[in-house]
LUMPA-632121 format. One line per field, with one value per residue: residue number from 1; residue in one letter; chain; x, y, z of N, C-alpha, C, O in turn. Coordinates in Angstrom, 3 decimals. Example, Ala and Ser with C-alpha at 12.3 -4.5 7.8 and 13.67 -1.06 7.14 Angstrom:
n	(1, 2)
res	(a, s)
chain	(A, A)
nxx	(13.190, 12.850)
nyy	(-5.690, -2.250)
nzz	(7.800, 7.080)
caxx	(12.300, 13.670)
cayy	(-4.500, -1.060)
cazz	(7.800, 7.140)
cxx	(13.200, 12.900)
cyy	(-3.300, 0.030)
czz	(7.800, 7.870)
oxx	(14.236, 13.409)
oyy	(-3.319, 1.138)
ozz	(8.465, 8.039)
This chain:
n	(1, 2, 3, 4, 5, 6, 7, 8, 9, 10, 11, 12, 13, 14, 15, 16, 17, 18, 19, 20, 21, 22, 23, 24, 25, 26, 27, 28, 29, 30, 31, 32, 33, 34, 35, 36, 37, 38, 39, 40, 41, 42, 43, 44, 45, 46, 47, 48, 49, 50, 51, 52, 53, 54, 55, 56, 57, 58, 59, 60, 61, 62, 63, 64, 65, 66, 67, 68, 69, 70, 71, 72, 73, 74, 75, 76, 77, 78, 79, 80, 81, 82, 83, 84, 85, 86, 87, 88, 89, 90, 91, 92, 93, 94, 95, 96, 97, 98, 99, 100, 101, 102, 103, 104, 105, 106, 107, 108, 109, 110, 111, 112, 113, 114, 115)
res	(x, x, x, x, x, x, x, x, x, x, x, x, x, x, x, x, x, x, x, x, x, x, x, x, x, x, x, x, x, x, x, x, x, x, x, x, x, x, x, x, x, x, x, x, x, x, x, x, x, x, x, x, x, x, x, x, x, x, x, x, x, x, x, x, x, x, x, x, x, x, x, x, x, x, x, x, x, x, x, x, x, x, x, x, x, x, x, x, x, x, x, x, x, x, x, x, x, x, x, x, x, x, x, x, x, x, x, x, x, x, x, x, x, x, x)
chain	(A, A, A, A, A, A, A, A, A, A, A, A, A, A, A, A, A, A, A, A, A, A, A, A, A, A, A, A, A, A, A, A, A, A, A, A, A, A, A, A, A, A, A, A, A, A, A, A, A, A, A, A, A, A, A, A, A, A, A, A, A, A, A, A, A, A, A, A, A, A, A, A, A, A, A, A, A, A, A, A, A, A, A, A, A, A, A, A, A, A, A, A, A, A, A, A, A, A, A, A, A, A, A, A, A, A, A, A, A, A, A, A, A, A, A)
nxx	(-23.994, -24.110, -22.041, -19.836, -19.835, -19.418, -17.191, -15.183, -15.425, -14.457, -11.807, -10.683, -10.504, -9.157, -6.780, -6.422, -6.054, -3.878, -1.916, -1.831, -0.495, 1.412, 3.664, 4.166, 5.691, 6.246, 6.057, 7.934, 7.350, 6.942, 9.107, 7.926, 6.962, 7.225, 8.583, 11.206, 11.742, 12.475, 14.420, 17.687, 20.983, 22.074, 20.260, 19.003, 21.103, 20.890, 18.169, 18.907, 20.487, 18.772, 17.022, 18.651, 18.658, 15.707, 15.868, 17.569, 16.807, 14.328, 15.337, 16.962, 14.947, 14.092, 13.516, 16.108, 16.102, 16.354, 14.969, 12.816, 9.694, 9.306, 10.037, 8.333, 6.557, 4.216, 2.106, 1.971, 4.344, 6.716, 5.789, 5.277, 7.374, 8.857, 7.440, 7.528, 10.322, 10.401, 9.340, 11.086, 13.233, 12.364, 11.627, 14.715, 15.979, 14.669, 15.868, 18.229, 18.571, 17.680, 19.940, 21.879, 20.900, 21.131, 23.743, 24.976, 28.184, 28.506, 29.653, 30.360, 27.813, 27.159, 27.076, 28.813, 31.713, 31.681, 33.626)
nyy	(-45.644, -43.037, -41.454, -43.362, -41.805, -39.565, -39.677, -40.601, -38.964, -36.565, -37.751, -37.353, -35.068, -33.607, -35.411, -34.495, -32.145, -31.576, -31.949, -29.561, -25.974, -25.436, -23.824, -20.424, -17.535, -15.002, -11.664, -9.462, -6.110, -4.466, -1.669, 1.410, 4.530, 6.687, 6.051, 5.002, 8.085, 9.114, 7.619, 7.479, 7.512, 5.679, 5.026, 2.767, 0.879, -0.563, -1.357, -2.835, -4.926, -5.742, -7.074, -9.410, -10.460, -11.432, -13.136, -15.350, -16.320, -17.448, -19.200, -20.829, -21.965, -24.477, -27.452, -29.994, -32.557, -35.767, -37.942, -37.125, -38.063, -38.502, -36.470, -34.249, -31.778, -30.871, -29.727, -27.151, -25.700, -25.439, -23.819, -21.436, -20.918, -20.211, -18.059, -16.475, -15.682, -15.050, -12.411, -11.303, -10.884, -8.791, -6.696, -6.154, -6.028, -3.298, -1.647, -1.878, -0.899, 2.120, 2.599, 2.771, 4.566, 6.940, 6.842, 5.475, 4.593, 1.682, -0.016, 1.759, 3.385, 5.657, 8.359, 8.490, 9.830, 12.528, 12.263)
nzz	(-2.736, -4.296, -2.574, -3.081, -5.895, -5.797, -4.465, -6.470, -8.395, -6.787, -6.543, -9.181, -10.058, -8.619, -9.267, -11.786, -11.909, -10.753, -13.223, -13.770, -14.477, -11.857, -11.073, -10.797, -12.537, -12.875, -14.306, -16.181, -17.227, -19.964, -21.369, -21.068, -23.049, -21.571, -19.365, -20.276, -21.360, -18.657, -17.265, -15.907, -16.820, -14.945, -13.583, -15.403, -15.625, -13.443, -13.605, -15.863, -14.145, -13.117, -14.328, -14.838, -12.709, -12.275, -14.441, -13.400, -12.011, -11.960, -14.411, -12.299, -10.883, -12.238, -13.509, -12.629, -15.388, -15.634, -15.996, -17.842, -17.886, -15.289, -13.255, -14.004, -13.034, -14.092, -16.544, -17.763, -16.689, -17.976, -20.335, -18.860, -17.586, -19.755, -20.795, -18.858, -19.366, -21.936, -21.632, -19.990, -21.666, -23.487, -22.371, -21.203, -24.020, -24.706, -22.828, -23.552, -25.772, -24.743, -23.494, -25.507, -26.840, -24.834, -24.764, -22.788, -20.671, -20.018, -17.578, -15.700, -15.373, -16.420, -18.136, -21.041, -21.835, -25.035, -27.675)
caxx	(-23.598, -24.001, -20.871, -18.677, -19.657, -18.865, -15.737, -14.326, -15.114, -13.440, -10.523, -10.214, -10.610, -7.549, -5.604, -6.533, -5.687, -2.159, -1.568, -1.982, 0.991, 2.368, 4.380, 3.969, 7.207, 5.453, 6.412, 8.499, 6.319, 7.818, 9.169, 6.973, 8.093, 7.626, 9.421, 12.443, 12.717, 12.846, 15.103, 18.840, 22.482, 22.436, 18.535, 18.890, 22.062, 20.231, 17.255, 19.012, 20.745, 16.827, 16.296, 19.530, 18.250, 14.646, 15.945, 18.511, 15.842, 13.776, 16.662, 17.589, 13.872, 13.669, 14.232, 16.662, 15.325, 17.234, 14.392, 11.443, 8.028, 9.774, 10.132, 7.628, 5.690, 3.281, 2.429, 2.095, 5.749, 7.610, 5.223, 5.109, 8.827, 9.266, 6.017, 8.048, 11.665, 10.535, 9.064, 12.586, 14.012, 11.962, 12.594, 15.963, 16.085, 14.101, 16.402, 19.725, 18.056, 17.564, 21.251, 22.333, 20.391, 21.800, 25.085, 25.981, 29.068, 27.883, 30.693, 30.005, 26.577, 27.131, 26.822, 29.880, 32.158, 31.690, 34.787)
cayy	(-45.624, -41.828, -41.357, -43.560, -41.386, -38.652, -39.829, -40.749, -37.153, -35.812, -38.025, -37.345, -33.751, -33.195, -35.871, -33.440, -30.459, -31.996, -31.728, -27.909, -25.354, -26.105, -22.757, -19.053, -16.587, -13.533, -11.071, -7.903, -4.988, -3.803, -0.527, 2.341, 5.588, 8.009, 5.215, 5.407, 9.292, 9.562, 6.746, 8.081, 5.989, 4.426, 3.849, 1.735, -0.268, -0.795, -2.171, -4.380, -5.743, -6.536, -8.157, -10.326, -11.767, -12.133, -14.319, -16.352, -16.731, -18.347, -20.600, -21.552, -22.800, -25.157, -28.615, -30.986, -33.357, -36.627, -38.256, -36.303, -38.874, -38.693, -35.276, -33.324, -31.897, -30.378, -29.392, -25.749, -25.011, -25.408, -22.803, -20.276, -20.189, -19.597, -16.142, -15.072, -15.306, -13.567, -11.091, -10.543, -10.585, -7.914, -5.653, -6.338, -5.053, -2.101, -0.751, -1.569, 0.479, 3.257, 2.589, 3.154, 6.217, 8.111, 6.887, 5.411, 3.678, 0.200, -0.828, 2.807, 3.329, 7.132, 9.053, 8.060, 11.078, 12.791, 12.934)
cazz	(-4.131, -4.645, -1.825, -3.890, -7.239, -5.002, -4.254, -7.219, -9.302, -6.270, -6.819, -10.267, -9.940, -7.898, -10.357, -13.478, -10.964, -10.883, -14.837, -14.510, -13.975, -10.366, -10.461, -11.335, -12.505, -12.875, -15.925, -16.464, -18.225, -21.309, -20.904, -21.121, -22.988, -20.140, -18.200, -20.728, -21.093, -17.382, -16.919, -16.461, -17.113, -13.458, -13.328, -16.800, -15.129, -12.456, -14.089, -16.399, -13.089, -11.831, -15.349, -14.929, -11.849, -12.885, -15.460, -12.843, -10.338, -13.569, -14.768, -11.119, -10.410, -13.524, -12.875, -13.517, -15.859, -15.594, -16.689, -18.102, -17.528, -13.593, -12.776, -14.872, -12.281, -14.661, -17.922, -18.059, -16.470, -19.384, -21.178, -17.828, -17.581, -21.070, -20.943, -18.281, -19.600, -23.051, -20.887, -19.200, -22.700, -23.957, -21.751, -21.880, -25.325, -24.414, -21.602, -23.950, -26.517, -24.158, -23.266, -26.368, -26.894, -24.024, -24.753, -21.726, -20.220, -19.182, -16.536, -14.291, -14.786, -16.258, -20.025, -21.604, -22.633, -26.015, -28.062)
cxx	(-23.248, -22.223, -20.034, -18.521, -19.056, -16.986, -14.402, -14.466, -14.360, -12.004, -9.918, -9.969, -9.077, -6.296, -5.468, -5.857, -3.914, -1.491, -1.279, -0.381, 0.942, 3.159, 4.397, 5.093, 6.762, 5.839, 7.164, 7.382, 7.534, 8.160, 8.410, 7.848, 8.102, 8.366, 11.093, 13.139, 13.142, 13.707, 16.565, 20.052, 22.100, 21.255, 18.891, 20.179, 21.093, 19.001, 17.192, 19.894, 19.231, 16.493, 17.051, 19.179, 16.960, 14.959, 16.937, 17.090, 15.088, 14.359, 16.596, 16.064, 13.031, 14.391, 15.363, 16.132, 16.651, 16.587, 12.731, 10.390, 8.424, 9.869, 9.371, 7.070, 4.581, 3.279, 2.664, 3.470, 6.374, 6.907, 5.298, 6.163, 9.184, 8.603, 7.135, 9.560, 12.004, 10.060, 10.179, 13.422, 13.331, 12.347, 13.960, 16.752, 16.127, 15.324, 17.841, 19.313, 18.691, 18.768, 22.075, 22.051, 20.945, 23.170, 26.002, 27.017, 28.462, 28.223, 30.154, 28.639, 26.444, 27.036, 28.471, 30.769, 32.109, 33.306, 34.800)
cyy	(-44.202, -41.420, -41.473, -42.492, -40.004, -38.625, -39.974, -39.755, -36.644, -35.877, -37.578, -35.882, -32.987, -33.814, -35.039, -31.961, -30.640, -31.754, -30.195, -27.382, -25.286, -24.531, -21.565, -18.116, -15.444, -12.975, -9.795, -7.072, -4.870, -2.311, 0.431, 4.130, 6.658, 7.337, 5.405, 6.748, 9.977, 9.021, 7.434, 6.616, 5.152, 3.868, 2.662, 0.489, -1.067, -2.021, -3.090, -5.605, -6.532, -7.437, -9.219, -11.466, -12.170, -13.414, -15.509, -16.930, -17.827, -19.530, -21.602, -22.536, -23.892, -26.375, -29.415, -32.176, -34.734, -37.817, -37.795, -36.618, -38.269, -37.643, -33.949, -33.205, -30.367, -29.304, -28.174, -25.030, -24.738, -23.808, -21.486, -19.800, -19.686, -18.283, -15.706, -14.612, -14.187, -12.607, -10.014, -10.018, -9.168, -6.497, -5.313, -5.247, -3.824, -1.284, -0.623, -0.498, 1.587, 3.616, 3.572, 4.760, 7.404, 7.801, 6.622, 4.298, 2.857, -0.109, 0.858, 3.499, 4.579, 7.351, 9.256, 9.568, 11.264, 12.948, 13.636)
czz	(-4.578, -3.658, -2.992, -5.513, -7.005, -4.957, -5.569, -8.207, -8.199, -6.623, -8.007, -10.229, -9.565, -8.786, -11.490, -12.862, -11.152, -11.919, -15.347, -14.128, -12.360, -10.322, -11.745, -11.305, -12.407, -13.874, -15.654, -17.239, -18.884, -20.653, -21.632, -21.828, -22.141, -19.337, -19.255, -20.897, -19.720, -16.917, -17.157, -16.483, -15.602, -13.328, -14.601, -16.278, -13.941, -12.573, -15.206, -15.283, -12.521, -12.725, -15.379, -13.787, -11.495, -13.256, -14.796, -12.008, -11.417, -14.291, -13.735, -10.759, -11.141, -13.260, -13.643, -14.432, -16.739, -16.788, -16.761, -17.563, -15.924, -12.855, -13.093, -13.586, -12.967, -15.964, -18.924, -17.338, -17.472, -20.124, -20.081, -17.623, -18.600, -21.481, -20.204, -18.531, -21.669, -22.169, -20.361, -20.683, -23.895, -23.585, -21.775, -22.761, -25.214, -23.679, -22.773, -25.403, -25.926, -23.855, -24.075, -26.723, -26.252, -23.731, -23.240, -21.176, -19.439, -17.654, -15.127, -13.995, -15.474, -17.778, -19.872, -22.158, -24.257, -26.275, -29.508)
oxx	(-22.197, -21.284, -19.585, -17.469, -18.351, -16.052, -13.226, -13.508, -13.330, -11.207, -8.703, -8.786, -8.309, -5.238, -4.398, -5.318, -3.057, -0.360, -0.855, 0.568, -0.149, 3.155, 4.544, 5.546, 7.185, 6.108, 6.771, 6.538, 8.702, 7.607, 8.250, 8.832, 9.029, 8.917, 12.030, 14.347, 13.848, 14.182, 16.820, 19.988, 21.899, 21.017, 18.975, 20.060, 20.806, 18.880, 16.269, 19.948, 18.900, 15.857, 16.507, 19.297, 16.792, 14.595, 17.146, 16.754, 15.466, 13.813, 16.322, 16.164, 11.862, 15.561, 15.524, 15.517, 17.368, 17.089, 11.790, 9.871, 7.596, 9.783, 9.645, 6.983, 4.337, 4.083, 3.144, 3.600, 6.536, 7.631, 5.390, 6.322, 9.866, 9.078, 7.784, 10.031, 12.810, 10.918, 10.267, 14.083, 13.899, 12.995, 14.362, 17.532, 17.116, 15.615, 18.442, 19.910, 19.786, 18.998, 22.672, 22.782, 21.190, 23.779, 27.014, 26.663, 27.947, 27.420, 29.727, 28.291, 25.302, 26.918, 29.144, 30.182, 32.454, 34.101, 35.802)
oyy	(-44.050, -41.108, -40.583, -42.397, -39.407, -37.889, -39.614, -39.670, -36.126, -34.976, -37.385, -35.649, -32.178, -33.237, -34.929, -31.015, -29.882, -31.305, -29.704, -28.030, -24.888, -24.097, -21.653, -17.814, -14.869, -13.816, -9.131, -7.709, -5.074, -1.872, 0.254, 4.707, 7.466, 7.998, 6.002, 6.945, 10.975, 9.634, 7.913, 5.404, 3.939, 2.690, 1.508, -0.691, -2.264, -3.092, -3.812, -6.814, -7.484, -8.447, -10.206, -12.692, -13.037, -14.477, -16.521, -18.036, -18.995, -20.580, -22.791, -23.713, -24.214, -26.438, -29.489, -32.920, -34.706, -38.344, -38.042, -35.825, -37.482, -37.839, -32.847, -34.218, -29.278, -28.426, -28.052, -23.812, -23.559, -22.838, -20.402, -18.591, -18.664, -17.530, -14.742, -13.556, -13.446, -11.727, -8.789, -8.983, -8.781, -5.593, -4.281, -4.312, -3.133, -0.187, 0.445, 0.514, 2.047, 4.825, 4.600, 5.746, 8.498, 8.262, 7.130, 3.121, 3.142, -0.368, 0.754, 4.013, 4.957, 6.386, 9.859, 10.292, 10.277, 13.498, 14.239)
ozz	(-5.199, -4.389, -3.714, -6.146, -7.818, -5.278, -5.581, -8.975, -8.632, -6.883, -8.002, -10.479, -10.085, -9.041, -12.089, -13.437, -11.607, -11.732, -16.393, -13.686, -11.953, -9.170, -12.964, -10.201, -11.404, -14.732, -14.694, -17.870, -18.554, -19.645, -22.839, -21.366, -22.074, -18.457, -18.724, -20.766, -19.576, -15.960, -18.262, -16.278, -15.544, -13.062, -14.181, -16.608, -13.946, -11.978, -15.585, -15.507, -11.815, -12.422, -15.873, -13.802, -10.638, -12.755, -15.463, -11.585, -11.504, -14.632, -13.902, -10.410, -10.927, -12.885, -14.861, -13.669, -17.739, -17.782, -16.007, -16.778, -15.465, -11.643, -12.619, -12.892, -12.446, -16.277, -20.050, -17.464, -17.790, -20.352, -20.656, -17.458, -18.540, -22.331, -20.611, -18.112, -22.232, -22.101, -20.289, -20.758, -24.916, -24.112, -22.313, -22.579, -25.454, -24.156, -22.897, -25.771, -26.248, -23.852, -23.757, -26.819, -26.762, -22.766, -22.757, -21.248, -18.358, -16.757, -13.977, -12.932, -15.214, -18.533, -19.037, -22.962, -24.906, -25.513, -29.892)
């Protein structure tokens, strides 16, 4: 009798285990200001290229949902992709800030000529 009571908190255990988040994106840090006044035009291209494909890699691993009940495979994705894609979008910000600040040409990576 004890077995079976055994058995069936195990079972359940693992069914409730199932409900949790299933997959982890990880996060961007915000940028830091010793990380922005050291940062020059090509580092800041550079590292909104890393934030562009953060946020693809993030998109790309989000399911199709043909039909929702059928493909959910758990309830904290939705909320884990979404921490880690403001995360990307914060930064983001941050770096085009910094962009702006040091005035630099987007397309070559370099401080834009004064005229």
């Amino acid at each position: 009798m004890k077995l079976n009571v055994y058995a069936l908190a195990a079972l359940a255990a693992v069914s409730l285990s199932a409900c949790a988040s299933s997959q982890s994106y990880g996060r961007l840090q915000p940028l830091s200001e010793a990380e922005a006044a050291a940062l020059t035009c090509a580092d800041i291209a550079a590292e909104l290229h890393r934030v562009e494909g953060f946020l693809f890699e993030v998109n790309a691993s989000a399911p199709v949902r043909l039909v929702p009940a059928a493909t959910d495979r758990g309830v904290g994705n939705p909320r884990e992709r979404e921490a880690a894609r403001a995360s990307a979008e914060v930064r983001r910000a941050q770096l085009l800030l910094a962009q702006g600040r040091l005035n630099c040409d987007v397309l070559r990576g370099r401080e834009a000529p004064s005229f």
